[in-house]
PAGU-826479 format. One record per residue (C-alpha): x, y, z; residue in one letter; residue number from 1. Coordinates in nm, 2 decimals. Each point is the difference from the previous one (the first is absolute). Layout:
# PAGU-826479
<rec xx="X" yy="Y" zz="Z" rest="A" nr="NUM"/>
...
//
This chain:
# PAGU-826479
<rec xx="19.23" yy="-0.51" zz="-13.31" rest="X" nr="1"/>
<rec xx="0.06" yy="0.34" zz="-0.09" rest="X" nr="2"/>
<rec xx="-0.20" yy="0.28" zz="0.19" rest="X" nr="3"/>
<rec xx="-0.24" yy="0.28" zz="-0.16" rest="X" nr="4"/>
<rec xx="-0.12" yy="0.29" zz="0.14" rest="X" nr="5"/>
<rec xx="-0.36" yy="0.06" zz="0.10" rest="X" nr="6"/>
<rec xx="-0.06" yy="0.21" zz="-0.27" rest="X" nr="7"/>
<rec xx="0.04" yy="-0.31" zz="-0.26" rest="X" nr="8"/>
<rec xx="-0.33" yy="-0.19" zz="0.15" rest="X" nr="9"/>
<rec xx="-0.21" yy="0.29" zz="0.03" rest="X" nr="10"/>
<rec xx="-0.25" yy="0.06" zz="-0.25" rest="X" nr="11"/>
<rec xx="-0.22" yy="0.31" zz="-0.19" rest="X" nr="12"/>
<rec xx="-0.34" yy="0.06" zz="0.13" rest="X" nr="13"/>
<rec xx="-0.11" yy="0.23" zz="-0.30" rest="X" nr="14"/>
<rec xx="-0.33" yy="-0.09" zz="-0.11" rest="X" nr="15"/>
<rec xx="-0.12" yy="0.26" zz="-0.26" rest="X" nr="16"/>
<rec xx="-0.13" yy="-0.08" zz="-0.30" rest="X" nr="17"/>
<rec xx="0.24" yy="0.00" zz="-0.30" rest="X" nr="18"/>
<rec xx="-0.20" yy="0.32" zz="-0.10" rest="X" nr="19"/>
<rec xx="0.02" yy="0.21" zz="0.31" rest="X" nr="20"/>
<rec xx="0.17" yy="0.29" zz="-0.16" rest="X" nr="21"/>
<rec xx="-0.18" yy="0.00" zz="-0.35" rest="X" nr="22"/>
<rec xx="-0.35" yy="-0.01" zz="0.19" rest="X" nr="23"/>
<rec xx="0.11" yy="0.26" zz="0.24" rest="X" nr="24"/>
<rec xx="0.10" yy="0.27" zz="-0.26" rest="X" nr="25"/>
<rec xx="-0.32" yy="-0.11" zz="-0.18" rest="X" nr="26"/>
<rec xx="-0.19" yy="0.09" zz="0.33" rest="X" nr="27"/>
<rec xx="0.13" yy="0.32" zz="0.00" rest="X" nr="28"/>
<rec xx="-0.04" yy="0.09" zz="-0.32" rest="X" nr="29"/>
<rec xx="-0.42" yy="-0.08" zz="0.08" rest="X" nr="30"/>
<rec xx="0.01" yy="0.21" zz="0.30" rest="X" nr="31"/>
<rec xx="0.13" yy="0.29" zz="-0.21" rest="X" nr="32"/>
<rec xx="-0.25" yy="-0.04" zz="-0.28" rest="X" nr="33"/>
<rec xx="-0.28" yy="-0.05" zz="0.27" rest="X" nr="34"/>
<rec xx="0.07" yy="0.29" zz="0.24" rest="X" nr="35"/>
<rec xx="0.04" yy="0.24" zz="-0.34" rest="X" nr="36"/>
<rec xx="-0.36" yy="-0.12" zz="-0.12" rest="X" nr="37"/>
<rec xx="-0.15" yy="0.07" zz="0.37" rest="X" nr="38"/>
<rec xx="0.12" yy="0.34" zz="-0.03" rest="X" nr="39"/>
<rec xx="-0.15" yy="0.06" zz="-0.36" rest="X" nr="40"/>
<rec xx="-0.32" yy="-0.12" zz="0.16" rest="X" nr="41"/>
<rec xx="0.01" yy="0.21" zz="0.29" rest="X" nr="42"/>
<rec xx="0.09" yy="0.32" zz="-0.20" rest="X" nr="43"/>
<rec xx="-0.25" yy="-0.08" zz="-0.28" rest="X" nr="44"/>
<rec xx="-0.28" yy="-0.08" zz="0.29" rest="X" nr="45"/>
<rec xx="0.08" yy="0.34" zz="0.16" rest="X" nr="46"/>
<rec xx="0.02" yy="0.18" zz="-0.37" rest="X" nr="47"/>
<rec xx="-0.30" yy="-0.12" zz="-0.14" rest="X" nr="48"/>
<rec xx="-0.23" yy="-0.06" zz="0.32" rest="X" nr="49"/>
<rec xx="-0.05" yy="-0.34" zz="0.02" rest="X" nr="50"/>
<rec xx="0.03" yy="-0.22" zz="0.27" rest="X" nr="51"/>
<rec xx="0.01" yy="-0.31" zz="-0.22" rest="X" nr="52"/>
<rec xx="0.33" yy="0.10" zz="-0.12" rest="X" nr="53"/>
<rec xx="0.07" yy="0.11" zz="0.39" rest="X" nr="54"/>
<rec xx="-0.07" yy="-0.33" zz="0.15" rest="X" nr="55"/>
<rec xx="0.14" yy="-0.21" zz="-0.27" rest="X" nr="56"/>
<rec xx="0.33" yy="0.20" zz="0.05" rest="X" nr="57"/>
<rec xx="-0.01" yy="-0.08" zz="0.41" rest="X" nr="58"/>
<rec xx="-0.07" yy="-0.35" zz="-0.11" rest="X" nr="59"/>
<rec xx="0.31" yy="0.01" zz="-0.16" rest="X" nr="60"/>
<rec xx="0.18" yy="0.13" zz="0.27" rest="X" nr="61"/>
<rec xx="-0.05" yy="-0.28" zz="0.20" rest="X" nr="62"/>
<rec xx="0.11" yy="-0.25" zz="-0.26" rest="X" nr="63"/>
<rec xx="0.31" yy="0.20" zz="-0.02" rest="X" nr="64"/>
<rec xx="0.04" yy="-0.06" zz="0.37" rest="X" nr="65"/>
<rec xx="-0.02" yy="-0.35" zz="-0.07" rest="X" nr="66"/>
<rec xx="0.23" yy="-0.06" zz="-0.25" rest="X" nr="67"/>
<rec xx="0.26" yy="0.22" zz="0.15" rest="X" nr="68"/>
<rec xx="-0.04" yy="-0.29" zz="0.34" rest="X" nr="69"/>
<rec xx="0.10" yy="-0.23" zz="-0.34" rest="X" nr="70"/>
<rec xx="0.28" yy="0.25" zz="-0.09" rest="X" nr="71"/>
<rec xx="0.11" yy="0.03" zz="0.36" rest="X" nr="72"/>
<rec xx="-0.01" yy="-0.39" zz="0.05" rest="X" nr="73"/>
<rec xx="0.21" yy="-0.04" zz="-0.27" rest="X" nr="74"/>
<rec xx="0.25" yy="0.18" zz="0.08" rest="X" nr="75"/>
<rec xx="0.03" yy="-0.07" zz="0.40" rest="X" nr="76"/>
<rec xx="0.03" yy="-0.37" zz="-0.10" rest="X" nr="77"/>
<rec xx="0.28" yy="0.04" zz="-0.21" rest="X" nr="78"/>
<rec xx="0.19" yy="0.25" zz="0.23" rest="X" nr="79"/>
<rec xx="-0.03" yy="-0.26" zz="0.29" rest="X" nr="80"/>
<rec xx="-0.03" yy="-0.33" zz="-0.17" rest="X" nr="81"/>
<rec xx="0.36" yy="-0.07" zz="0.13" rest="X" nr="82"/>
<rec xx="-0.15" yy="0.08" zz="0.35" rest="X" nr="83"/>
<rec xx="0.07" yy="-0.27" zz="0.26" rest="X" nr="84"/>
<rec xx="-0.27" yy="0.11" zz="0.22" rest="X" nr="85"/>
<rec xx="-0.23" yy="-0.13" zz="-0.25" rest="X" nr="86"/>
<rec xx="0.07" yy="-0.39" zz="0.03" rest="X" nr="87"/>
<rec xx="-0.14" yy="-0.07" zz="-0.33" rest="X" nr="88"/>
<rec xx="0.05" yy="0.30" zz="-0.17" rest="X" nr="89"/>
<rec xx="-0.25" yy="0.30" zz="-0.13" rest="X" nr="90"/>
<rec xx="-0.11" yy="-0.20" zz="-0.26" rest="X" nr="91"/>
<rec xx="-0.35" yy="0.02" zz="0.14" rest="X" nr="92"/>
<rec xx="-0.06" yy="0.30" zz="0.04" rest="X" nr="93"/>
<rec xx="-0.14" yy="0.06" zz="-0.33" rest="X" nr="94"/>
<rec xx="-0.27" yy="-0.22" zz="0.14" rest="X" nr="95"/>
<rec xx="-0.05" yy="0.26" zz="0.27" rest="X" nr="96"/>
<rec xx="-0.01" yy="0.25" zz="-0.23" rest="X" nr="97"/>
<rec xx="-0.26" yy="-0.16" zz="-0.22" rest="X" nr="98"/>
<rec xx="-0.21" yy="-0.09" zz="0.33" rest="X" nr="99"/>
<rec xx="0.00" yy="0.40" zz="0.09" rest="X" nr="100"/>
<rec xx="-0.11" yy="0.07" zz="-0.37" rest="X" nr="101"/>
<rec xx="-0.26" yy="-0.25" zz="-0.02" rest="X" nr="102"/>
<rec xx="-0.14" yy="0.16" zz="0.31" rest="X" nr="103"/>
<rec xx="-0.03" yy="0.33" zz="-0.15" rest="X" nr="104"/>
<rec xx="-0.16" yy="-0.12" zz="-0.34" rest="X" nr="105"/>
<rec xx="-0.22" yy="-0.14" zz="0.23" rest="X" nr="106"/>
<rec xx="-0.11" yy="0.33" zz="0.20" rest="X" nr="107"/>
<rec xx="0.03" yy="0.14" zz="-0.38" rest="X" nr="108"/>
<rec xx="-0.29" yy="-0.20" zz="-0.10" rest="X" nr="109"/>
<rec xx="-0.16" yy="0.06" zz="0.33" rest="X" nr="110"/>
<rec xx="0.03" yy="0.37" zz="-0.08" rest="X" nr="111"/>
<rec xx="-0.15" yy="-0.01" zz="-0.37" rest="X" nr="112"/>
<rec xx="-0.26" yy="-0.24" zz="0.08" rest="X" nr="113"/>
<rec xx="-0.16" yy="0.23" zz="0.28" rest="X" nr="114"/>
<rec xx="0.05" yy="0.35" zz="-0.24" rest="X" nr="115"/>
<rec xx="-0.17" yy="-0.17" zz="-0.25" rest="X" nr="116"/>
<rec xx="-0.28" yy="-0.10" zz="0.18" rest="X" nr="117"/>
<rec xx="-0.02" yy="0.36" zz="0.14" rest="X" nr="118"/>
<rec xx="0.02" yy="0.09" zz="-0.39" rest="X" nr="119"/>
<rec xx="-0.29" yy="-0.19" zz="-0.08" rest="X" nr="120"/>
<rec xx="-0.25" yy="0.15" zz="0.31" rest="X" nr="121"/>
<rec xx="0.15" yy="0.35" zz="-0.06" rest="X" nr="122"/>
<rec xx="0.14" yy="0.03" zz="-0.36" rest="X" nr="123"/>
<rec xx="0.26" yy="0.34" zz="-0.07" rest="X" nr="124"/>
<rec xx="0.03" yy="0.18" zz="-0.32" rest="X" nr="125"/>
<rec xx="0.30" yy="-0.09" zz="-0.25" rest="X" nr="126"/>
<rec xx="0.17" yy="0.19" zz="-0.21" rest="X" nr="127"/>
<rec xx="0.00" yy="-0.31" zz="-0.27" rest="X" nr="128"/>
<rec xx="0.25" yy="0.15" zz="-0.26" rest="X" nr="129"/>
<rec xx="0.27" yy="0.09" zz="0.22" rest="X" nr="130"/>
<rec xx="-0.07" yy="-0.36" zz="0.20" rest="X" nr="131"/>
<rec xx="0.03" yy="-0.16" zz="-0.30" rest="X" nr="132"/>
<rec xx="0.40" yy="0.12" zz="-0.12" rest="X" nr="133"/>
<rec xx="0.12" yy="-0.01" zz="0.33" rest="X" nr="134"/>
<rec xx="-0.12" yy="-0.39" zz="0.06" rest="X" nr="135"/>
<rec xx="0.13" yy="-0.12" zz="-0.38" rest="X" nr="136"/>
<rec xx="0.31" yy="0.17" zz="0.12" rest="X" nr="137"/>
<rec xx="-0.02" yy="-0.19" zz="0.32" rest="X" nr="138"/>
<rec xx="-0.08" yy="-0.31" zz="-0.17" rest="X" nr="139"/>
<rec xx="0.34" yy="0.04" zz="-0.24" rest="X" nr="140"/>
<rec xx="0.21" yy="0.03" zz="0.33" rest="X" nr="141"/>
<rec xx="-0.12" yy="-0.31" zz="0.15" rest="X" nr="142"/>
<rec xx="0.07" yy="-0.21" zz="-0.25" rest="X" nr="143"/>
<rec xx="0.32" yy="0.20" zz="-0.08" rest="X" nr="144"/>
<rec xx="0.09" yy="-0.09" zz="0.39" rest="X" nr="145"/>
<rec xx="-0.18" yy="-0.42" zz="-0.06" rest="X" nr="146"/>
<rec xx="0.21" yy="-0.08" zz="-0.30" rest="X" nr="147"/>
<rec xx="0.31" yy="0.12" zz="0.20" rest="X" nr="148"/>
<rec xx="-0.08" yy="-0.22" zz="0.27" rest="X" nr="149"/>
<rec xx="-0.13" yy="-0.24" zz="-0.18" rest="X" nr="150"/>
<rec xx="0.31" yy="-0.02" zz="-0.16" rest="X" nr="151"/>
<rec xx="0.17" yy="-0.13" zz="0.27" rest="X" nr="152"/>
<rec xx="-0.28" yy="-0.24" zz="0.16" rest="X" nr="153"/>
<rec xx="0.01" yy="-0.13" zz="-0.31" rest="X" nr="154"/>
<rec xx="0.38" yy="-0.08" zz="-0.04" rest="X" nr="155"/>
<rec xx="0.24" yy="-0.34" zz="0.01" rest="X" nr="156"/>
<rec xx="0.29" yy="-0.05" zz="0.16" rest="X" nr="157"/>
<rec xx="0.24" yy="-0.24" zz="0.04" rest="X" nr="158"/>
<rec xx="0.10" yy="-0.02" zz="0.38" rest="X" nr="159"/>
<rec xx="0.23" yy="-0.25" zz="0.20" rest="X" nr="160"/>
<rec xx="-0.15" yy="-0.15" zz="0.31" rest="X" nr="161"/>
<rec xx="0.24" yy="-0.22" zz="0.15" rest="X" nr="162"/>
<rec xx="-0.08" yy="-0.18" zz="0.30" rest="X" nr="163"/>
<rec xx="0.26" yy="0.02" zz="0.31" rest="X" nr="164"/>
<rec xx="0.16" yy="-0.25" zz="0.22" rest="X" nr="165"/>
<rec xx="0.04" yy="0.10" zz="0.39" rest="X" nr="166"/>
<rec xx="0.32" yy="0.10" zz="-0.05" rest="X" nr="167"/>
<rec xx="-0.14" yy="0.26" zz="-0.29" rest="X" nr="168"/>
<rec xx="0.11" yy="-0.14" zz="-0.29" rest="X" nr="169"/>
<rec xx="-0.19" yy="-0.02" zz="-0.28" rest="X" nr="170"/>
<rec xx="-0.11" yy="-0.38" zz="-0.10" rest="X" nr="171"/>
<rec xx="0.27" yy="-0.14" zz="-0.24" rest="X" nr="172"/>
<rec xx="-0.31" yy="-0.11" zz="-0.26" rest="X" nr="173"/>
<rec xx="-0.04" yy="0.28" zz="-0.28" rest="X" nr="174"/>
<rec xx="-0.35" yy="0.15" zz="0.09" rest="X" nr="175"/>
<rec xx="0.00" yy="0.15" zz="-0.38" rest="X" nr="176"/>
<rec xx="-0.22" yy="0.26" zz="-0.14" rest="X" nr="177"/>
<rec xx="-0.32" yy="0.06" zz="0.20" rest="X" nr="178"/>
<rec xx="-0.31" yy="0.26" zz="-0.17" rest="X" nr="179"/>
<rec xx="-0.19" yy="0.20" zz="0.19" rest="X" nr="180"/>
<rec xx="-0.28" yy="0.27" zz="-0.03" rest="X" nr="181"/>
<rec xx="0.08" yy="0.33" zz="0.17" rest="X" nr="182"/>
<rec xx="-0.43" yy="-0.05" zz="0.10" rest="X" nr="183"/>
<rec xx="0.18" yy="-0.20" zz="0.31" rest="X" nr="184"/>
<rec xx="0.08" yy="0.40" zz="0.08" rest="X" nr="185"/>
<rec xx="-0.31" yy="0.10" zz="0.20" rest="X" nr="186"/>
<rec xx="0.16" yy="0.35" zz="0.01" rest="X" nr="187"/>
<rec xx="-0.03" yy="0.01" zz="-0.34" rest="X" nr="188"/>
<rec xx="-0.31" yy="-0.10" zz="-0.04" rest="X" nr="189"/>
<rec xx="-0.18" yy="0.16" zz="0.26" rest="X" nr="190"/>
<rec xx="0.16" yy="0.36" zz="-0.21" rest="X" nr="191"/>
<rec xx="-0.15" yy="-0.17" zz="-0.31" rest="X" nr="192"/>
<rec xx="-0.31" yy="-0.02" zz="0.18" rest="X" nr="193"/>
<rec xx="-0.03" yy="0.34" zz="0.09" rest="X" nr="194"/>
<rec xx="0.06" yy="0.14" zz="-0.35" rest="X" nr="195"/>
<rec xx="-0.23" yy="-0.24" zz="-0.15" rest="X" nr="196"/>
<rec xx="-0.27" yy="0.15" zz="0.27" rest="X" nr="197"/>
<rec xx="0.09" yy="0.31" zz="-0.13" rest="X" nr="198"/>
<rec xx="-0.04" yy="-0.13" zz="-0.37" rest="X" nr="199"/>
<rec xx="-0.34" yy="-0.17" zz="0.10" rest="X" nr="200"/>
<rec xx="-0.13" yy="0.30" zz="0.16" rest="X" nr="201"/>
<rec xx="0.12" yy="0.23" zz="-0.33" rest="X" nr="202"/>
<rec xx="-0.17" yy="-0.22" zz="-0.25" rest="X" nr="203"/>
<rec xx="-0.36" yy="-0.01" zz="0.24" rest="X" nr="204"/>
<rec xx="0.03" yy="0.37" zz="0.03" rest="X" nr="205"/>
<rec xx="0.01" yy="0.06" zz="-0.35" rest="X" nr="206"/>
<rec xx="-0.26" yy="-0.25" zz="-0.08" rest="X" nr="207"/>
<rec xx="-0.29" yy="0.20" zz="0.23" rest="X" nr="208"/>
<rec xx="0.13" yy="0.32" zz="-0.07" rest="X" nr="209"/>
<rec xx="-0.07" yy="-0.06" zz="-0.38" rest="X" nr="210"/>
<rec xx="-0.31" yy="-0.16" zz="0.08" rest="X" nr="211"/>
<rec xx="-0.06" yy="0.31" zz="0.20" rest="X" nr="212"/>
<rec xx="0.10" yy="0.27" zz="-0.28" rest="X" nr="213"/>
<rec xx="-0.19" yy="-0.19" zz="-0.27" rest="X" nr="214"/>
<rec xx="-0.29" yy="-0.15" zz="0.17" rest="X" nr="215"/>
<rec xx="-0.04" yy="0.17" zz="0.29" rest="X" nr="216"/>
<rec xx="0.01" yy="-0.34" zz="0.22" rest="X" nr="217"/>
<rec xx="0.17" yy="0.20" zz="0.33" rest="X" nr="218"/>
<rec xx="-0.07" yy="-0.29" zz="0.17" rest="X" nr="219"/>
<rec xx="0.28" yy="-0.22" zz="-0.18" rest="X" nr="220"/>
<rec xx="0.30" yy="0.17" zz="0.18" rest="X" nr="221"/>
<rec xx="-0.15" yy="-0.12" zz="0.37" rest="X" nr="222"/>
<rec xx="-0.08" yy="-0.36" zz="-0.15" rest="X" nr="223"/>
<rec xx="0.34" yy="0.02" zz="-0.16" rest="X" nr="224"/>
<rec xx="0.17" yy="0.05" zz="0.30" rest="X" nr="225"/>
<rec xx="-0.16" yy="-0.27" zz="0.19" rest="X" nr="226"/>
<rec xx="0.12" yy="-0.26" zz="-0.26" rest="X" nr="227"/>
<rec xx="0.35" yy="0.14" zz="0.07" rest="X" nr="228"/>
<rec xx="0.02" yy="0.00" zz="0.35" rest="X" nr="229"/>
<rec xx="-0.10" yy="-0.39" zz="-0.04" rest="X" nr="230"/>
<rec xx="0.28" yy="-0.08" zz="-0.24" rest="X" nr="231"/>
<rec xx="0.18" yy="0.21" zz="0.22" rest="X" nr="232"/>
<rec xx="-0.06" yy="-0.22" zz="0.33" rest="X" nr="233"/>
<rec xx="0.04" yy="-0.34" zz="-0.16" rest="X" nr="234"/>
<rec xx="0.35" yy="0.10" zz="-0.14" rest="X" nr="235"/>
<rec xx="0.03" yy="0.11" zz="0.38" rest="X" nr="236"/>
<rec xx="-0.09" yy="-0.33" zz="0.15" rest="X" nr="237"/>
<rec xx="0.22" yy="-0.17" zz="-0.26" rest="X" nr="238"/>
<rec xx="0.35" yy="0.21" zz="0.04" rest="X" nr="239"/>
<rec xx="-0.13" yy="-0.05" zz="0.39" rest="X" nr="240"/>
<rec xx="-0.01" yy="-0.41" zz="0.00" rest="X" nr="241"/>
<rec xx="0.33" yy="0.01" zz="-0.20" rest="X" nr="242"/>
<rec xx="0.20" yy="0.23" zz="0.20" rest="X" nr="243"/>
<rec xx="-0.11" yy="-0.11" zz="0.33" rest="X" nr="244"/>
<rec xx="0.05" yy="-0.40" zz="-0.06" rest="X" nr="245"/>
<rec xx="0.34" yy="0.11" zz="-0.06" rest="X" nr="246"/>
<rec xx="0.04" yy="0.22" zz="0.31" rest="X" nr="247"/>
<rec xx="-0.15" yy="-0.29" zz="0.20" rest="X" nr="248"/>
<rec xx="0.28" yy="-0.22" zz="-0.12" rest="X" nr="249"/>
<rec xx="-0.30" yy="-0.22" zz="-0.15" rest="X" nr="250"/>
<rec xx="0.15" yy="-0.30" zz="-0.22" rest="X" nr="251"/>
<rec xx="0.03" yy="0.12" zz="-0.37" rest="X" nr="252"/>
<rec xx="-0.14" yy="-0.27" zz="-0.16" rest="X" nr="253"/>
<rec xx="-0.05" yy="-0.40" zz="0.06" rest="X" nr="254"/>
<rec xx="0.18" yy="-0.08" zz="-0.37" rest="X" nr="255"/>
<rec xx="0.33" yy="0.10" zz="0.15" rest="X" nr="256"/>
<rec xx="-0.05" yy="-0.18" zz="0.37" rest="X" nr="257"/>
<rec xx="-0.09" yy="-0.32" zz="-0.16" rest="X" nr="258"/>
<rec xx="0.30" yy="0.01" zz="-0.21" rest="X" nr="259"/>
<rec xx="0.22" yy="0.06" zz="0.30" rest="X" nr="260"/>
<rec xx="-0.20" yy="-0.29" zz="0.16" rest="X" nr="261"/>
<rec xx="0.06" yy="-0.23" zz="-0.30" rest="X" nr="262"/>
<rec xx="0.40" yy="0.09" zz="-0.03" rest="X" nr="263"/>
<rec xx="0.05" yy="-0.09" zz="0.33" rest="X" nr="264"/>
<rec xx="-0.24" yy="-0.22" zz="0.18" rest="X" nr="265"/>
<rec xx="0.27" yy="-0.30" zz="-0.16" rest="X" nr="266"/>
<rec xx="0.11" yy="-0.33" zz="0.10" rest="X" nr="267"/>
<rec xx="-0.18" yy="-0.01" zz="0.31" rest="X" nr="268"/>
<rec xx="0.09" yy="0.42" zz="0.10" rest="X" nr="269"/>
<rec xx="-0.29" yy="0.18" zz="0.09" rest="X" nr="270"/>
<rec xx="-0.11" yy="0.37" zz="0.04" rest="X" nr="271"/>
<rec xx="-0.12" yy="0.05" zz="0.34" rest="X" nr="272"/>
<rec xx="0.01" yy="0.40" zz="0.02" rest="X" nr="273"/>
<rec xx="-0.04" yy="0.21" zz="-0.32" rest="X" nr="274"/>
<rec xx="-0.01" yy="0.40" zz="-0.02" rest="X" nr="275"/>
<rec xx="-0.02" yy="0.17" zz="-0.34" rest="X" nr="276"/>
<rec xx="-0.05" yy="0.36" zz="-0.03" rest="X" nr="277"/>
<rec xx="0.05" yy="0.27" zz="-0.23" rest="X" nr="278"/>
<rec xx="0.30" yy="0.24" zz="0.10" rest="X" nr="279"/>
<rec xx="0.04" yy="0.21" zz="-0.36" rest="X" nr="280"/>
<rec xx="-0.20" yy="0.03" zz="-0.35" rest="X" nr="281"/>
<rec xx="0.18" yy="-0.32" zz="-0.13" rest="X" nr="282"/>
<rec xx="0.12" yy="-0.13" zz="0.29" rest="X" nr="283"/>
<rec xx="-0.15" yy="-0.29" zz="0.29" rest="X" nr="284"/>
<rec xx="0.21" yy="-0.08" zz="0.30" rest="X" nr="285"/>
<rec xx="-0.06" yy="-0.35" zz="0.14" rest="X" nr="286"/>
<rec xx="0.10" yy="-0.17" zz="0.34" rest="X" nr="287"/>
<rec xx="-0.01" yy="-0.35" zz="-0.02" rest="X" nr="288"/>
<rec xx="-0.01" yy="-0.27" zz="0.25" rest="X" nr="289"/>
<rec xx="0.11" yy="-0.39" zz="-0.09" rest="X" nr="290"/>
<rec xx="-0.05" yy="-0.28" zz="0.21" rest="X" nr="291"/>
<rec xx="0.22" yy="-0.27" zz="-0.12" rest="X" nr="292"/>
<rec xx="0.16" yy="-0.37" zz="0.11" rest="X" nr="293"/>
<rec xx="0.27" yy="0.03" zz="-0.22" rest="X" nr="294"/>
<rec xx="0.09" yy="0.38" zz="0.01" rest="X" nr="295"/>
<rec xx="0.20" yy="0.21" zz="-0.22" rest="X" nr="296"/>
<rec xx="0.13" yy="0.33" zz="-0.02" rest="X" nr="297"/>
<rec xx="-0.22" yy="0.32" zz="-0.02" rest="X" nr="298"/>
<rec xx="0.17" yy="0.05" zz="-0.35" rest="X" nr="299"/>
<rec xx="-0.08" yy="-0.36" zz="-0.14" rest="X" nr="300"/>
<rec xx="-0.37" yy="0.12" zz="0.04" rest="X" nr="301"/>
<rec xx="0.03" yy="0.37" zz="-0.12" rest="X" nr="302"/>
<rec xx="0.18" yy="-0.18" zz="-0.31" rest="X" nr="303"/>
<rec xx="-0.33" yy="-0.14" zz="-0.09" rest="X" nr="304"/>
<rec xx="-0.18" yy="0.35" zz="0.02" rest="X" nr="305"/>
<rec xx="0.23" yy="0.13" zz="-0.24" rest="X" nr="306"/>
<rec xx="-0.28" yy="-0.01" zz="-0.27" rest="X" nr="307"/>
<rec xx="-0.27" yy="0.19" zz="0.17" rest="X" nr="308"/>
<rec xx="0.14" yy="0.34" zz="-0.10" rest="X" nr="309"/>
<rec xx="-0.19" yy="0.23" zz="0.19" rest="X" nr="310"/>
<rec xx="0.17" yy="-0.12" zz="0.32" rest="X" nr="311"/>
<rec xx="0.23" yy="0.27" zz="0.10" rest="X" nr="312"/>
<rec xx="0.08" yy="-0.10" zz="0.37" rest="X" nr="313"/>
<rec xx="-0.06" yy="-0.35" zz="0.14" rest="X" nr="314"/>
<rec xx="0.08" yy="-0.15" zz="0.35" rest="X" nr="315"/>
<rec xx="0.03" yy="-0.35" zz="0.06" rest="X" nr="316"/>
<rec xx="-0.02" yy="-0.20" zz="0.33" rest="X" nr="317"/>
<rec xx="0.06" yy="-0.33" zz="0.06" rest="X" nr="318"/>
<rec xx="-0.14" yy="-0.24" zz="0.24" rest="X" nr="319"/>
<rec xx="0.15" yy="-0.34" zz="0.02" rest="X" nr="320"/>
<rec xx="-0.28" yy="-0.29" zz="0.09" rest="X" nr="321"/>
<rec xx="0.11" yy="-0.34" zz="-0.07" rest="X" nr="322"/>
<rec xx="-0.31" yy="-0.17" zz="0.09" rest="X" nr="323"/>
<rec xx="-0.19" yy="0.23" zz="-0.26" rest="X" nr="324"/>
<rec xx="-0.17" yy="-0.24" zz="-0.23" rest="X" nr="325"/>
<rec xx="0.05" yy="-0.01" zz="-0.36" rest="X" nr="326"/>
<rec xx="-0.25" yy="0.00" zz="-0.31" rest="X" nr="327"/>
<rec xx="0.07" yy="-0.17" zz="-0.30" rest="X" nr="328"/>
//
């Protein structure tokens, strides 16, 4: 028997999606666009007296805010995703990220719902023609700064998931080629949420302000913004429940337990413990416990994971019970 060092059983703990980088510069790139546009808005508000322009612009600014908590989760996930103080990595933190975001849409729509109401009780003048460019600008931003997230919610990519033994090798079955959608990335998508806010609220705001110009219908940028803030809050509750099933370790889906159930509750073994959680956009961890009157090795069972890709990190126990009584 030949020995190894410690180093040759030990195994990575990297969970990031396979388009961590791509969707962090893409991030970024959004931020820039965004914070430029809020200070366009702000100027032009100032310039030309309008407050629409002035709180659209602010508005802004805290989506900026937002997607730079994207930008920065990003970034401090990859600089300590090697971390060993994180036991399962910083794959999650996107998740955190995306929670922290959701919560501001949320106060977002809060904030638009209750100005437009005021709107409506206590309507202000509008400068309609300057209104009008600076909002089709804004509207040519947003979905400038969508596509190029969409871009990357929207891509495939091939990615290895191998499931290890306890000794952290990988299982010796071939796991192949496993697609997956970067909207497992809730970072991503809570930044894609914001900017599609911002598109939502451009397109309304040009809607009333050309009913205002033309038909003098003032009342149409209130009711507008109402509608808004609604959209606003159910994409809210939505990135909310995502993110925070995640956070809560909450089991992905039942698809993927019941196929771990069906590969291994065999010839008489049976699952008496199961925990499957999320640890990374493309990535489940899983801790397994097998009772069993004929037991095997933990890698004789990880063997038969080796098709459910996702799994990135399994643990296996075994429980020997020879009285445990067999179905047919």
């Amino acid at each position: 028997m030949h020995s190894k060092s410690i180093e040759n059983w030990r195994h990575s703990h990297v969970f990031l999606g396979a388009n961590h980088a791509r969707n962090e510069w893409r991030t970024w790139i959004v931020v820039v666009l965004t914070a430029v546009m809020m200070v366009a808005e702000i100027i032009a508000g100032l310039a030309f007296g309008s407050m629409a322009l002035l709180a659209d612009g602010f508005h802004m600014a805290t989506h900026a805010g937002a997607l730079s908590i994207a930008g920065i989760a990003y970034w401090y996930a990859r600089r300590y995703a090697q971390d060993e103080r994180f036991s399962f990595g910083t794959g999650k933190l996107g998740e955190l990220a995306g929670y922290s975001s959701a919560v501001i849409l949320a106060i977002v729509a809060l904030m638009i719902g209750v100005e437009s109401v005021l709107r409506l009780t206590a309507p202000i003048p509008i400068r309609f023609t300057e209104a009008i460019f600076v909002a089709v600008v804004g509207l040519v931003v947003n979905l400038v700064s969508a596509w190029i997230l969409h871009a990357g919610a929207g891509e495939r990519h091939d990615h290895h998931d191998r499931p290890h033994d306890d000794h952290g090798h990988a299982a010796a079955d071939d796991l192949g080629h496993h697609l997956h959608h970067g909207h497992d990335d809730h970072n991503l998508r809570s930044a894609y949420f914001h900017v599609l806010t911002d598109a939502l609220t451009s397109v309304l705001a040009i809607i009333a302000l050309l009913a205002g110009r033309f038909y003098g219908w003032l009342w149409m940028d209130p009711l507008m913004g109402i509608v808004g803030s609604i959209v606003i809050a159910r994409w809210s509750w939505s990135l909310l429940k995502g993110a925070g099933a995640v956070l809560l370790d909450m089991r992905p889906d039942k698809a993927t337990a019941d196929r771990v159930r069906a590969a291994l509750e065999q010839k008489g073994d049976r699952i008496a413990d199961l925990h499957l959680w999320r640890v990374g956009p493309g990535h489940m961890a899983a801790i397994v416990s097998i009772v069993s009157d004929r037991p095997q090795e933990p890698a004789h069972y990880k063997g038969k994971l080796a098709h459910i890709a996702k799994l990135a990190h399994v643990t296996v126990e075994v429980q020997p019970c020879p009285h445990l009584k067999r179905v047919a």
